[in-house]
Backbone as a printed PyTorch tensor [residue, N CA C, xyz], in Angstrom:
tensor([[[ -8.9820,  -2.1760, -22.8100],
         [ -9.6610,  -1.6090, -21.6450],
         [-10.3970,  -2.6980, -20.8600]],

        [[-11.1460,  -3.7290, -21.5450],
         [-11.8070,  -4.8210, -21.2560],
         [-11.2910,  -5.4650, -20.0920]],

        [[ -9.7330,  -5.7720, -20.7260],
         [ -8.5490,  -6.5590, -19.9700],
         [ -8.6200,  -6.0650, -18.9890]],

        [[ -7.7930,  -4.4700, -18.5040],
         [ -7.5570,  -4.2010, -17.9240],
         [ -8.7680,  -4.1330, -16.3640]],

        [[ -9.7220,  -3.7040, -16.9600],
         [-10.8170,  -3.4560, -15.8080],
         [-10.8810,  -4.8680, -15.4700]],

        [[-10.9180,  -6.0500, -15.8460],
         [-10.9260,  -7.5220, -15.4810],
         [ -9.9260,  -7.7400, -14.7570]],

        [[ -8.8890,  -7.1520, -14.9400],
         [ -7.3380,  -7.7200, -14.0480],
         [ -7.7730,  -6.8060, -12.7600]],

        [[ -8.1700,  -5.8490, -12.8680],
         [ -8.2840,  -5.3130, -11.9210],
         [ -9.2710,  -6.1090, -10.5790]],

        [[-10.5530,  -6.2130, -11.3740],
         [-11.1360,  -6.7760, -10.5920],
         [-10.8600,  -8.1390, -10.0760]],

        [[-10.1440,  -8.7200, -10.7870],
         [ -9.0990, -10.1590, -10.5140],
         [ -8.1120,  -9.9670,  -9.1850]],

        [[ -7.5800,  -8.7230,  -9.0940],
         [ -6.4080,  -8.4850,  -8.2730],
         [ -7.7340,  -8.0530,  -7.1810]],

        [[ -8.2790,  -7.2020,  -7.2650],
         [ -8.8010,  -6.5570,  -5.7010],
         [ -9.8540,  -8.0440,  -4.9510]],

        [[-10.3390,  -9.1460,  -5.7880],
         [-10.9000,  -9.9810,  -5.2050],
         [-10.0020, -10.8700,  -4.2390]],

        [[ -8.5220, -11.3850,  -5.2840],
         [ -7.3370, -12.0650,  -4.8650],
         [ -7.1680, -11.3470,  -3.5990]],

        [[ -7.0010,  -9.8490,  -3.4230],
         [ -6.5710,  -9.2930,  -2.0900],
         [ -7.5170,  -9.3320,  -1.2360]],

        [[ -8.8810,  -9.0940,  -1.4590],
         [ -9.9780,  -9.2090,  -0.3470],
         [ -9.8740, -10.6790,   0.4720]],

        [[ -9.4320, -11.7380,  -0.2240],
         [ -9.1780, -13.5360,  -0.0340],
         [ -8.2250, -13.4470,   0.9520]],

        [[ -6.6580, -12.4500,   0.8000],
         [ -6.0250, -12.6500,   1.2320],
         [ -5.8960, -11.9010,   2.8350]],

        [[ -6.5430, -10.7690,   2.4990],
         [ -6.6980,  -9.7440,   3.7650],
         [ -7.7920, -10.7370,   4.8050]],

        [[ -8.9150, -10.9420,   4.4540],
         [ -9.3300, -11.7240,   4.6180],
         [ -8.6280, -12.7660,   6.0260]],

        [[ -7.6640, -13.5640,   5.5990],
         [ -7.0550, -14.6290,   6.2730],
         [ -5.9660, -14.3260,   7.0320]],

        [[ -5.7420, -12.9320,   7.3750],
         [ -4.6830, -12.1740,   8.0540],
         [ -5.1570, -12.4320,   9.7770]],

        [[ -4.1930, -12.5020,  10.4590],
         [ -4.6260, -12.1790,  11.9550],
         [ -4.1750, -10.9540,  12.0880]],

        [[ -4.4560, -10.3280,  13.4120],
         [ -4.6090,  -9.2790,  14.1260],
         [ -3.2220,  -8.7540,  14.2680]],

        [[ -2.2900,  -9.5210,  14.5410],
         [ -0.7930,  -9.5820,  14.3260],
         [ -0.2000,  -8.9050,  12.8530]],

        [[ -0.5950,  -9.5360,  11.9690],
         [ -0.7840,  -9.0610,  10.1880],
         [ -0.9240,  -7.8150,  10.1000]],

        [[ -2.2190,  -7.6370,  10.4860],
         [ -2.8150,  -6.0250,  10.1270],
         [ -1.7920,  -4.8670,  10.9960]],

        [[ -1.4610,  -5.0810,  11.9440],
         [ -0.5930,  -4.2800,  12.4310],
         [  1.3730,  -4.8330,  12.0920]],

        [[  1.1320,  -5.5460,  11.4820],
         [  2.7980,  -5.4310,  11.1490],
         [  3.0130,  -4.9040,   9.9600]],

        [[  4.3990,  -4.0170,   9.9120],
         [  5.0300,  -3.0370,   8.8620],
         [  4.8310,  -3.9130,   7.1920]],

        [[  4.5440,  -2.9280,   6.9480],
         [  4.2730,  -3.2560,   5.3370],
         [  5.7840,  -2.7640,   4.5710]],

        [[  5.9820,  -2.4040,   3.1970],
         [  7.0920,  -2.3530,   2.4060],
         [  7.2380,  -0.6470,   2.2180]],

        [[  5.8770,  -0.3670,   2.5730],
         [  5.7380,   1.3410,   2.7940],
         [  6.0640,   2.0310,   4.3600]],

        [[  7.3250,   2.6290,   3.6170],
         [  7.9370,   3.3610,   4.9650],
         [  6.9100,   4.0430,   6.1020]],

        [[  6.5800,   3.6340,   7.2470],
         [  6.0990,   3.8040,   8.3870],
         [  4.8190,   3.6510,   8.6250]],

        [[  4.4450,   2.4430,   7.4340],
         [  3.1640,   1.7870,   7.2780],
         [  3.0480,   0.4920,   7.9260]],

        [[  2.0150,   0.4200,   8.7330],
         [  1.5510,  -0.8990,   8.2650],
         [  0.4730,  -1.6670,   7.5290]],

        [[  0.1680,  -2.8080,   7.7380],
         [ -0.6790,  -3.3880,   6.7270],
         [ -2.1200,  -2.8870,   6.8110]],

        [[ -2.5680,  -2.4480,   8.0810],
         [ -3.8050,  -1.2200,   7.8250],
         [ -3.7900,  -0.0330,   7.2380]],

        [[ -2.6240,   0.6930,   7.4230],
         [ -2.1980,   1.6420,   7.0570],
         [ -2.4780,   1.9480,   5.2690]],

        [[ -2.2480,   0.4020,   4.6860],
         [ -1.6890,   0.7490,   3.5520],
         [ -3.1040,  -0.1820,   3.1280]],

        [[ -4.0290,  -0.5640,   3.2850],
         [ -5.4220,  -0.8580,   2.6980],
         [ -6.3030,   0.4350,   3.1980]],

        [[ -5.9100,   1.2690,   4.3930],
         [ -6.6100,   2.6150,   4.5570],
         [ -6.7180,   3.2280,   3.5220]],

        [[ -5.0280,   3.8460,   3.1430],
         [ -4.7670,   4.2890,   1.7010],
         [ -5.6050,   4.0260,   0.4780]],

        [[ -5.3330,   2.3330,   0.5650],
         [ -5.9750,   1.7880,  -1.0400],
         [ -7.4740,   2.1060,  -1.5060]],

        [[ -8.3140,   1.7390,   0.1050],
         [ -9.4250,   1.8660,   0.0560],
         [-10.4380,   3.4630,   0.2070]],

        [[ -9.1410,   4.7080,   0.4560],
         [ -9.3140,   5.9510,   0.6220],
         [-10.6680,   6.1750,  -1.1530]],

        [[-10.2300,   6.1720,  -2.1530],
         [-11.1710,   6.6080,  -3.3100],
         [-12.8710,   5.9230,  -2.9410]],

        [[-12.8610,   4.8030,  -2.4690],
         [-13.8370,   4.1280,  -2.1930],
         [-15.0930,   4.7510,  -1.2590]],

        [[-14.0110,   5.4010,  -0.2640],
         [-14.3800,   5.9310,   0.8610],
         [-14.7090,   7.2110,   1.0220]],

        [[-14.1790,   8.1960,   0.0830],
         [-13.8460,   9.8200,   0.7360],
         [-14.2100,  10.2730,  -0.8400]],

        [[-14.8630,  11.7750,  -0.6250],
         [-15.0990,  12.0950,  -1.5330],
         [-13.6920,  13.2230,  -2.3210]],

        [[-14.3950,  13.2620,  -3.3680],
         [-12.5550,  14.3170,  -3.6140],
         [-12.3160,  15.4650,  -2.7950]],

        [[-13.2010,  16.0470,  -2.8100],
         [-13.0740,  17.1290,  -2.4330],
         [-12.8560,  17.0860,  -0.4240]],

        [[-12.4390,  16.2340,  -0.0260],
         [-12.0480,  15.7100,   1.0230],
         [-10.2080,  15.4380,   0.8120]],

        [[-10.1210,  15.0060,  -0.3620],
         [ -8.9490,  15.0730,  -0.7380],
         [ -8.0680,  15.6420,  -1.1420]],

        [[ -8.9700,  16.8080,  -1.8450],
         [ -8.4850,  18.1810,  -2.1830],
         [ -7.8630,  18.9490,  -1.2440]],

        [[ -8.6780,  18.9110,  -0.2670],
         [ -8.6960,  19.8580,   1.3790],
         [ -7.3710,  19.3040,   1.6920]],

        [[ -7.5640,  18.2980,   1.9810],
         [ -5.9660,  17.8610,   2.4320],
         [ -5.0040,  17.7410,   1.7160]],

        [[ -4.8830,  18.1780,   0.6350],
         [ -3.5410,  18.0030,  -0.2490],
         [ -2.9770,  19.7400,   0.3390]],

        [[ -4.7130,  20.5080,  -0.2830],
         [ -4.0060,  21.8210,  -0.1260],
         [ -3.1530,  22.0770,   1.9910]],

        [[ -3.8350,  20.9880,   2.8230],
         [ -3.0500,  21.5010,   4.1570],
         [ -1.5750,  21.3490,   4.3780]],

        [[ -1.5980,  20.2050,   2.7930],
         [ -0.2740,  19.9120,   2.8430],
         [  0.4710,  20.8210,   1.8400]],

        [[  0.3290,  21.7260,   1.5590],
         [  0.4480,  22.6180,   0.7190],
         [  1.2580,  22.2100,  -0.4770]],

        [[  0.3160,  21.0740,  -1.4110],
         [  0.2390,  20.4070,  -2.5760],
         [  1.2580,  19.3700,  -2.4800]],

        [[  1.4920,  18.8040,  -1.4600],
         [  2.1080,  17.3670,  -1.2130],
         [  1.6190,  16.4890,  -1.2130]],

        [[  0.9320,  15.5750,  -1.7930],
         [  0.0500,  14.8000,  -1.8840],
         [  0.3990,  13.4620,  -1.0920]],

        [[  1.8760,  13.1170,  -1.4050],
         [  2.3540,  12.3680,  -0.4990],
         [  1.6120,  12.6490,   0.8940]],

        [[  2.3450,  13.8650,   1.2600],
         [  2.1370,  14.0140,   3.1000],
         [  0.5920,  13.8940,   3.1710]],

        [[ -0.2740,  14.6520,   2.2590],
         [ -1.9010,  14.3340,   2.9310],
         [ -1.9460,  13.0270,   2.4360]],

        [[ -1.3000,  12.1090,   1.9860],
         [ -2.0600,  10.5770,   1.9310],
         [ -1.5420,   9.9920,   3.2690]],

        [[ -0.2120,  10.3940,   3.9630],
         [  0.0890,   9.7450,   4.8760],
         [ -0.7680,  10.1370,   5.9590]],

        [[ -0.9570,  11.3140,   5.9760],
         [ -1.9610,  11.8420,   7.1820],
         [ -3.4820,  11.1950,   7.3540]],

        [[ -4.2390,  10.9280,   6.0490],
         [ -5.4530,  10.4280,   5.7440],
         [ -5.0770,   8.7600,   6.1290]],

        [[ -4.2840,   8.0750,   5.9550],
         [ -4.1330,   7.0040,   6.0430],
         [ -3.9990,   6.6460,   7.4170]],

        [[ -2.9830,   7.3940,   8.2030],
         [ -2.9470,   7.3990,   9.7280],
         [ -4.2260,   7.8210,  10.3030]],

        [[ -4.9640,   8.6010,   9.8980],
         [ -6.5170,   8.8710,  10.6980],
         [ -7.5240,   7.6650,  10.2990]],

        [[ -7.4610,   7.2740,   8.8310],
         [ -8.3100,   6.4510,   8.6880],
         [ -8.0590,   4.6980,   9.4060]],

        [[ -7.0800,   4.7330,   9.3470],
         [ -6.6890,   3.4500,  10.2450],
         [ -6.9110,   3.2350,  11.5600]],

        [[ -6.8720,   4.3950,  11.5740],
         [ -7.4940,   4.8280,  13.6530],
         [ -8.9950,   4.5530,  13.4010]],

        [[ -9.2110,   5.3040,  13.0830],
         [-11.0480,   4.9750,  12.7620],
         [-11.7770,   4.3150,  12.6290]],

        [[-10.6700,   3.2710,  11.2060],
         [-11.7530,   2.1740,  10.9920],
         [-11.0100,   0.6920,  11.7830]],

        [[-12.0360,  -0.0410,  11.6090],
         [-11.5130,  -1.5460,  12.3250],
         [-10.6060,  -2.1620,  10.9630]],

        [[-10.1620,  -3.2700,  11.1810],
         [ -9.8890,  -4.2870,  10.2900],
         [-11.3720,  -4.6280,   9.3240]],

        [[-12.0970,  -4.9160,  10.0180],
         [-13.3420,  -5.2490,   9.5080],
         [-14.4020,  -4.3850,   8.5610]],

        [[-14.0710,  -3.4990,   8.9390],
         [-14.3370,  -2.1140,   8.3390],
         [-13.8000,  -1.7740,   7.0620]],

        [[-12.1930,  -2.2740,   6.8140],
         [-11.2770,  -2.2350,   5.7850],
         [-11.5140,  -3.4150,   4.7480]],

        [[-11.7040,  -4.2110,   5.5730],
         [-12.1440,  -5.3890,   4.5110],
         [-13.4110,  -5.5620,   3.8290]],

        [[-14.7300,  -5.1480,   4.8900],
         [-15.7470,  -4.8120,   3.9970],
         [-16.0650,  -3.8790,   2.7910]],

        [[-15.0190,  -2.6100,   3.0220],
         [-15.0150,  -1.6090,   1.5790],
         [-14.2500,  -2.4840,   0.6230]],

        [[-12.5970,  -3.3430,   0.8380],
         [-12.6890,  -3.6640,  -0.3060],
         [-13.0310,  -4.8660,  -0.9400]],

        [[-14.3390,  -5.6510,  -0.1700],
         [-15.0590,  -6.5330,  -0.6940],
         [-15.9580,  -5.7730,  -1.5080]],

        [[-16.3850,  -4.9150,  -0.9140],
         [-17.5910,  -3.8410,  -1.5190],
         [-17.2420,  -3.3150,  -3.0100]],

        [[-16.1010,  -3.0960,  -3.1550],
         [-15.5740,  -2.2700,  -4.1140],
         [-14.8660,  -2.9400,  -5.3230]],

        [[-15.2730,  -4.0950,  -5.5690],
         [-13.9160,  -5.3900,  -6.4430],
         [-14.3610,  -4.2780,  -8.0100]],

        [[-15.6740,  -4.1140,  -8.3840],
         [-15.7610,  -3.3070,  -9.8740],
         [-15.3760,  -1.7340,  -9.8360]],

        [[-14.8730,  -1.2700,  -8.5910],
         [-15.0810,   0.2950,  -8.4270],
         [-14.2540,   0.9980,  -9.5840]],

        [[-14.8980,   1.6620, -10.2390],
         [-14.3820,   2.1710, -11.6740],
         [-13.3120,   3.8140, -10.9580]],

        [[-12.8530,   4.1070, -10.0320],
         [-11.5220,   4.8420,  -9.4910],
         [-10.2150,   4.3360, -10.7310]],

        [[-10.2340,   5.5260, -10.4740],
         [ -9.0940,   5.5990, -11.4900],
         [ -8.1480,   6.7460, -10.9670]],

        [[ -6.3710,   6.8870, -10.7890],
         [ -5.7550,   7.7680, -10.0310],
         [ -5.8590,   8.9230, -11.4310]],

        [[ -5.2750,  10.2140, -10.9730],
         [ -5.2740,  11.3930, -11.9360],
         [ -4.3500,  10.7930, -12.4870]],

        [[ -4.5020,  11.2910, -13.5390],
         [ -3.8140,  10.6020, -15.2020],
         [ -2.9990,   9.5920, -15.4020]],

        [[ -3.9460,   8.4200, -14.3720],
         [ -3.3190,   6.8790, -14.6790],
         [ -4.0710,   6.1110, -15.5590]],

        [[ -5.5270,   6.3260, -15.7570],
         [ -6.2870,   5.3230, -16.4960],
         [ -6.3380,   4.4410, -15.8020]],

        [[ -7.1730,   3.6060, -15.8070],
         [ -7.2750,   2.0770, -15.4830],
         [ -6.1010,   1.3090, -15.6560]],

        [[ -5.1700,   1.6870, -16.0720],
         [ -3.6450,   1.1730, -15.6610],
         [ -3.1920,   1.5460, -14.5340]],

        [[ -3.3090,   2.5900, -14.4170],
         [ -2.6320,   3.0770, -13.1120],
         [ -3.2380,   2.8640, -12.0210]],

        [[ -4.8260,   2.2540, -11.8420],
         [ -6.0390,   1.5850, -10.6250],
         [ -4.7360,   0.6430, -10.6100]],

        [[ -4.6380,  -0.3160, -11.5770],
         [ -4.3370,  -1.8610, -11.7140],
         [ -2.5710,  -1.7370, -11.2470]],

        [[ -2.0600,  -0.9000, -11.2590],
         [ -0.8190,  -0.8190, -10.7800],
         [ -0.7830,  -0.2420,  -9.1720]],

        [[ -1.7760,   0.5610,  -8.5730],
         [ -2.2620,   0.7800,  -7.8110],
         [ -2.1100,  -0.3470,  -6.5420]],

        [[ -2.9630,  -1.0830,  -7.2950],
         [ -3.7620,  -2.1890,  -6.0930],
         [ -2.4470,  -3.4390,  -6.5750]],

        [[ -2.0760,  -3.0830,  -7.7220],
         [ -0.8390,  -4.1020,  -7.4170],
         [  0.5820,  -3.8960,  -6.4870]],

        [[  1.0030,  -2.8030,  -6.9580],
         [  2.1310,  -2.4570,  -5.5070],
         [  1.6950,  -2.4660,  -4.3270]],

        [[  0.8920,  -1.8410,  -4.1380],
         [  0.3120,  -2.1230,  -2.6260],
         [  0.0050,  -3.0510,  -2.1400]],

        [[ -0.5610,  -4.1870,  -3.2210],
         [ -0.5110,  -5.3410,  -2.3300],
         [  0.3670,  -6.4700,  -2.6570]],

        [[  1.6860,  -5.9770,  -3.1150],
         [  2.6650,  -6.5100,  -3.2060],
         [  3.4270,  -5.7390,  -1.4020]],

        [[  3.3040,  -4.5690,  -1.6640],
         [  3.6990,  -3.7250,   0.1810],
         [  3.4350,  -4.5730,   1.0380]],

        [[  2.3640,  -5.2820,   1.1210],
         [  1.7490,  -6.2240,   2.2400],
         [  2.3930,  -7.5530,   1.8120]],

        [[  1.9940,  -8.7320,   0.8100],
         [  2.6260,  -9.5100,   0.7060],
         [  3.6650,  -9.9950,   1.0840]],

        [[  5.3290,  -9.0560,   0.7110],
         [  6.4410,  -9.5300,   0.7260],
         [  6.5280,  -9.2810,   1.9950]],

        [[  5.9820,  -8.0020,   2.6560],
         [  6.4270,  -7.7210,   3.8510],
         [  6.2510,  -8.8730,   5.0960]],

        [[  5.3030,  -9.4470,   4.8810],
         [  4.3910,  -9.9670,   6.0630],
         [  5.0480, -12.1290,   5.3700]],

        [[  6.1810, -11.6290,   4.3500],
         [  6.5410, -13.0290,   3.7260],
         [  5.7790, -14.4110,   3.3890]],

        [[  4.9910, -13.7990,   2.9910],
         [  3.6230, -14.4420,   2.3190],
         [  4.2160, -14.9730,   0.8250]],

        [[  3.9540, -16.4690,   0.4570],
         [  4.2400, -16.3400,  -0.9430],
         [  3.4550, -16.2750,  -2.0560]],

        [[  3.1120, -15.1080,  -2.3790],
         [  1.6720, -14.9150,  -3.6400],
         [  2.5620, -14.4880,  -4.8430]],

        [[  1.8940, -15.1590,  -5.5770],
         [  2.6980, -14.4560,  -6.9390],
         [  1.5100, -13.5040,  -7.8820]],

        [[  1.5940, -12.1230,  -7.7980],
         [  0.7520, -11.8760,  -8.9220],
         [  0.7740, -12.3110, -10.3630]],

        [[ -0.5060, -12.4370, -11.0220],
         [ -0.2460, -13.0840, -12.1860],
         [ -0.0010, -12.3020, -13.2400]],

        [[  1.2600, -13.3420, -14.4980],
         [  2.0370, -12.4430, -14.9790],
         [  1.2160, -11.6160, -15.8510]],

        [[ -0.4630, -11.5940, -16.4310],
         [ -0.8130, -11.5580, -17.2630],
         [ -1.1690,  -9.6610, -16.7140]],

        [[ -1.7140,  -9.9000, -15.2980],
         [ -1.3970,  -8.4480, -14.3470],
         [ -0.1750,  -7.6710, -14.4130]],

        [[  1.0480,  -8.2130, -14.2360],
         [  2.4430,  -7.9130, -14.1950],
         [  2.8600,  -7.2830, -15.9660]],

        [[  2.1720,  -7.8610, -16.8710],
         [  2.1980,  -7.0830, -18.0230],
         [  1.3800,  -5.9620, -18.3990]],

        [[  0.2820,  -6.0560, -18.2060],
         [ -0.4970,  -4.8220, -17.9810],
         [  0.1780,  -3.7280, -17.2840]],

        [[  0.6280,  -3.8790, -16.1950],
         [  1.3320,  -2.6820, -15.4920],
         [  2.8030,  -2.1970, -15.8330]],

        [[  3.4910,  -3.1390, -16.6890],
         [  5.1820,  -2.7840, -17.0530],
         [  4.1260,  -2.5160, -18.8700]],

        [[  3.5620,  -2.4440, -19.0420],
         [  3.0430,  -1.9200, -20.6580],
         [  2.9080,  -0.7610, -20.2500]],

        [[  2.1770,  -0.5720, -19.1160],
         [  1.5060,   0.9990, -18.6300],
         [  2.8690,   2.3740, -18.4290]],

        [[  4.3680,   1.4910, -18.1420],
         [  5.1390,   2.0060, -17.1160],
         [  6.1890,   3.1060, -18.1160]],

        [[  6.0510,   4.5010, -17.9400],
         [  6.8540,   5.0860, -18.5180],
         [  7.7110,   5.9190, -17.6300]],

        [[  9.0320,   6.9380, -18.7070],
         [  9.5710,   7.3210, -17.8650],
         [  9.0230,   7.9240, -16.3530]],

        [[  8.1870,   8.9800, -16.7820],
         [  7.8780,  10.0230, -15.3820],
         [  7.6120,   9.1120, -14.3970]],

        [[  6.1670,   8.0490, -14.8650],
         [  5.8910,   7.5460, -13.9150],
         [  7.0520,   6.6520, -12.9760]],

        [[  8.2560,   6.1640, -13.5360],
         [  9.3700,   5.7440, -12.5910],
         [  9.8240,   6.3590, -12.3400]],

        [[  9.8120,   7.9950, -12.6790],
         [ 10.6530,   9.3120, -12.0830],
         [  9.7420,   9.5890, -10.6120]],

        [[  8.4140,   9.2040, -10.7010],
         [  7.7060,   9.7220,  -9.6710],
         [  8.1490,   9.0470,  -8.3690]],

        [[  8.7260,   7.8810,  -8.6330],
         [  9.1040,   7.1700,  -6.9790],
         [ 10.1020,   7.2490,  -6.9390]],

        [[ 11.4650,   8.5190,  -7.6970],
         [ 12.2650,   8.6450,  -6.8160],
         [ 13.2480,   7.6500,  -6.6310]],

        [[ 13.1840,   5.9750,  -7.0300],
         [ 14.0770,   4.8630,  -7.4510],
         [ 15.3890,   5.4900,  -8.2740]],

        [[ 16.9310,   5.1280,  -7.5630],
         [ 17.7150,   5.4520,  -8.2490],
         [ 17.9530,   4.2340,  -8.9300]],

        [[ 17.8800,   4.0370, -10.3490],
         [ 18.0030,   2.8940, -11.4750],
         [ 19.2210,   2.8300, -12.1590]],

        [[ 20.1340,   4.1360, -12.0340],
         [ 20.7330,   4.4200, -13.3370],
         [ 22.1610,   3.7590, -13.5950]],

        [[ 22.0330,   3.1790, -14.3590],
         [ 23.6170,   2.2060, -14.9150],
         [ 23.2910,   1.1740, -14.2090]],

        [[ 21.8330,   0.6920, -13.9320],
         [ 21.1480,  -0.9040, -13.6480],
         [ 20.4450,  -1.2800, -15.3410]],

        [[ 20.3750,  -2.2730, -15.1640],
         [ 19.4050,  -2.6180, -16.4540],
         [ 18.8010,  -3.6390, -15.6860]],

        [[ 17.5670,  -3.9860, -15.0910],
         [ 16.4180,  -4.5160, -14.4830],
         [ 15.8640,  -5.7950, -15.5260]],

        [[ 16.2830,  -6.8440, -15.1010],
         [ 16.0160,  -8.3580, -16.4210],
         [ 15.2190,  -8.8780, -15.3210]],

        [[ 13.7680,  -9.6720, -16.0160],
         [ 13.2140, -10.0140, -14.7650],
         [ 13.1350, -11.6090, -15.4550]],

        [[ 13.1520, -12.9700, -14.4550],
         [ 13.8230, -13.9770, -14.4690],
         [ 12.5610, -14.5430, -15.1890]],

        [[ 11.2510, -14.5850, -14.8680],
         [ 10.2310, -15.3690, -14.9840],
         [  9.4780, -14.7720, -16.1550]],

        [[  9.6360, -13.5100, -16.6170],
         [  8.6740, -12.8810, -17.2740],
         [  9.5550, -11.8820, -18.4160]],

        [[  9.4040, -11.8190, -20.0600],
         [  9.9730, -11.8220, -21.0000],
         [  9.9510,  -9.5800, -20.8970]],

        [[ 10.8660,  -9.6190, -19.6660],
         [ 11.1490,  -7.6470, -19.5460],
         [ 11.9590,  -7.1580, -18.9320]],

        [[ 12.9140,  -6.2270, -19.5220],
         [ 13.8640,  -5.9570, -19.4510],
         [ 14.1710,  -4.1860, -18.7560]],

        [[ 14.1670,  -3.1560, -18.2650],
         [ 14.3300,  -1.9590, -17.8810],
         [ 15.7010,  -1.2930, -18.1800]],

        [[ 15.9330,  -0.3830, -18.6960],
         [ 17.0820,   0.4980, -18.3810],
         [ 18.4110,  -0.2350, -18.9210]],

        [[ 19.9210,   0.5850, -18.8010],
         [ 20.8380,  -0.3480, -19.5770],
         [ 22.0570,  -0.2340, -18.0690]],

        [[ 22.6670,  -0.8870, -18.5710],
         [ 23.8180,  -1.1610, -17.5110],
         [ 24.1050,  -2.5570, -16.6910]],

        [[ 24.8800,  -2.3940, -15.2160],
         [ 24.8850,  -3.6390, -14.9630],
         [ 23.5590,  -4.4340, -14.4410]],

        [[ 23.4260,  -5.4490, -15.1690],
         [ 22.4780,  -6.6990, -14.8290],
         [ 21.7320,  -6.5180, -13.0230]],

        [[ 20.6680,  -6.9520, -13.1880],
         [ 19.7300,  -6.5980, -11.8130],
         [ 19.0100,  -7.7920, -12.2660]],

        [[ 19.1420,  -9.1840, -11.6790],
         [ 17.9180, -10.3060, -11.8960],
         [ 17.0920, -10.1370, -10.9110]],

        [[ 15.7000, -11.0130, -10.7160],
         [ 15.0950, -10.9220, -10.3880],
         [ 13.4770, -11.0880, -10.5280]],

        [[ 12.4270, -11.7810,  -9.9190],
         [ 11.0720, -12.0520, -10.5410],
         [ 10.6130, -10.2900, -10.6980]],

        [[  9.3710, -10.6830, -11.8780],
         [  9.1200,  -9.4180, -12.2750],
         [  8.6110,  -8.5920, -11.2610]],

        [[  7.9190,  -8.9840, -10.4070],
         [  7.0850,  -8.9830,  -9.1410],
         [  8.0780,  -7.7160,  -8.3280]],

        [[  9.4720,  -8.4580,  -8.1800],
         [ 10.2920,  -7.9260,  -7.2420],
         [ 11.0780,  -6.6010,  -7.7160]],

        [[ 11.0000,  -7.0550,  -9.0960],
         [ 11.8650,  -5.7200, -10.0350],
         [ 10.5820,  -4.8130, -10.0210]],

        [[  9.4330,  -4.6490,  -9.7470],
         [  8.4710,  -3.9000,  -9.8250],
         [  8.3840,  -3.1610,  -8.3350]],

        [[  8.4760,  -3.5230,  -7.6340],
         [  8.7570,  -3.0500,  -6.1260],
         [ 10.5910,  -2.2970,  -6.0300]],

        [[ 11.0910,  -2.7740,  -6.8980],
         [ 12.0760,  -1.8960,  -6.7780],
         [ 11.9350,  -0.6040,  -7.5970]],

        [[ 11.4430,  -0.4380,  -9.0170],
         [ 10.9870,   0.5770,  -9.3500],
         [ 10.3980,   1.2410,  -8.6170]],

        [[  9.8800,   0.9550,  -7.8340],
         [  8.9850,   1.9670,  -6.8800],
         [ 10.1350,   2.2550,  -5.5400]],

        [[ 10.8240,   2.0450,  -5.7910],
         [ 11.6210,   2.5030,  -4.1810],
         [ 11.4330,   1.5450,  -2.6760]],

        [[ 11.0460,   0.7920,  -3.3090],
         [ 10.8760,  -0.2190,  -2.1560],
         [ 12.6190,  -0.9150,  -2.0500]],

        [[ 12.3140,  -1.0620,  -0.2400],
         [ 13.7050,  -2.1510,   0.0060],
         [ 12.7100,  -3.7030,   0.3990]],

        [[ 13.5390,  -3.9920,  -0.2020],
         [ 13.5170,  -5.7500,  -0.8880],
         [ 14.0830,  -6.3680,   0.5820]],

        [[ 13.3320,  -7.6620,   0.8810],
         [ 14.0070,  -8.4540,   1.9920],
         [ 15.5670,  -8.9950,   1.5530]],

        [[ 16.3910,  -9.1460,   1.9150],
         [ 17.7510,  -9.8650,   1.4340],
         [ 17.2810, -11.0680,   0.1100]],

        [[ 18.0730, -11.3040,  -0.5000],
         [ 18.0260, -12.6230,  -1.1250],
         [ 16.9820, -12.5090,  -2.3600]],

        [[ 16.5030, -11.1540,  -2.8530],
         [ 15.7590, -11.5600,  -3.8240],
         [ 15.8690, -11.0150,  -5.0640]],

        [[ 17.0970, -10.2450,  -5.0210],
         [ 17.1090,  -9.7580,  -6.4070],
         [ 18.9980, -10.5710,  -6.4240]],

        [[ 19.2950, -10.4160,  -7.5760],
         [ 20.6500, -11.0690,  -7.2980],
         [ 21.6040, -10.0680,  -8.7840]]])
């Protein structure tokens, strides 16, 4: 648990550094999340920080228990609302925030703030590597449902990741840094050239 709350706070400082050094250009270009961009998708991150549940509740039920659609809706209002500056001060504010998603544990914070700011990263072709010691924490955490939840079709792939000692699923070969095989579990499309 120790670990984990440390990686965490390791990753949300690394991203505050990096958001941080973005121009104005950045924050508004498309992230790896379909019809996001890079405000869009720290709106999102920084939503627990910000909103109380029962704010969240309200809007799941308008979405009549889609949680998806009320995060996209909350994310599009909150991005309107707040500045860049605004986004970056909550998640400077927030590097220990003990948020945790429904029945992720502090694995699922730390996988959290890692896809997402892997969404921004690759998108915006930045080269950060999360560290692998993060990247294990979150493929330890990773079971079936939770790769059932994004909807990734995997099946008759077996996912070998090049840099880091983990393997996914059986079938034909999928190389690739762990980083990138982790964004594909999630349903993300990959720029050309990085999985092989």
């Amino acid at each position: 648990m120790t670990d984990i709350r440390a990686a965490i706070r390791a990753e949300r400082r690394d991203q505050a550094e990096l958001l941080e050094s973005l121009t104005p250009q950045q924050w508004d270009a498309p992230s790896l999340c379909e019809g996001w961009t890079v405000k869009h998708v720290v709106a999102h991150t920084t939503l627990p920080y910000r909103s109380k549940g029962t704010r969240v509740v309200l809007e799941i039920l308008k979405s009549a228990g889609r949680f998806n659609h009320a995060s996209d809706r909350m994310a599009r209002k909150d991005a309107r609302a707040l500045s860049t500056n605004d986004l970056l001060d909550v998640v400077k504010a927030n590097v220990g925030h003990p948020w945790t998603p429904p029945g992720g544990g502090p694995a699922g914070a730390l996988s959290h703030d890692v896809i997402h700011g892997l969404d921004i990263t690759v998108a915006l072709g930045l080269d950060r590597l999360v560290p692998h010691d993060r990247l294990r924490l979150v493929f330890d955490a990773m079971t079936p449902a939770s790769v059932r939840y994004f909807g990734a079709d995997l099946a008759g792939r077996q996912l070998i990741a090049t840099d880091l000692d983990w393997t996914f699923g059986d079938g034909a070969p999928t190389r690739g840094r762990a980083q990138d095989l982790l964004l594909l579990v999630c349903g993300r499309t990959l720029p050309e050239g990085r999985l092989r």
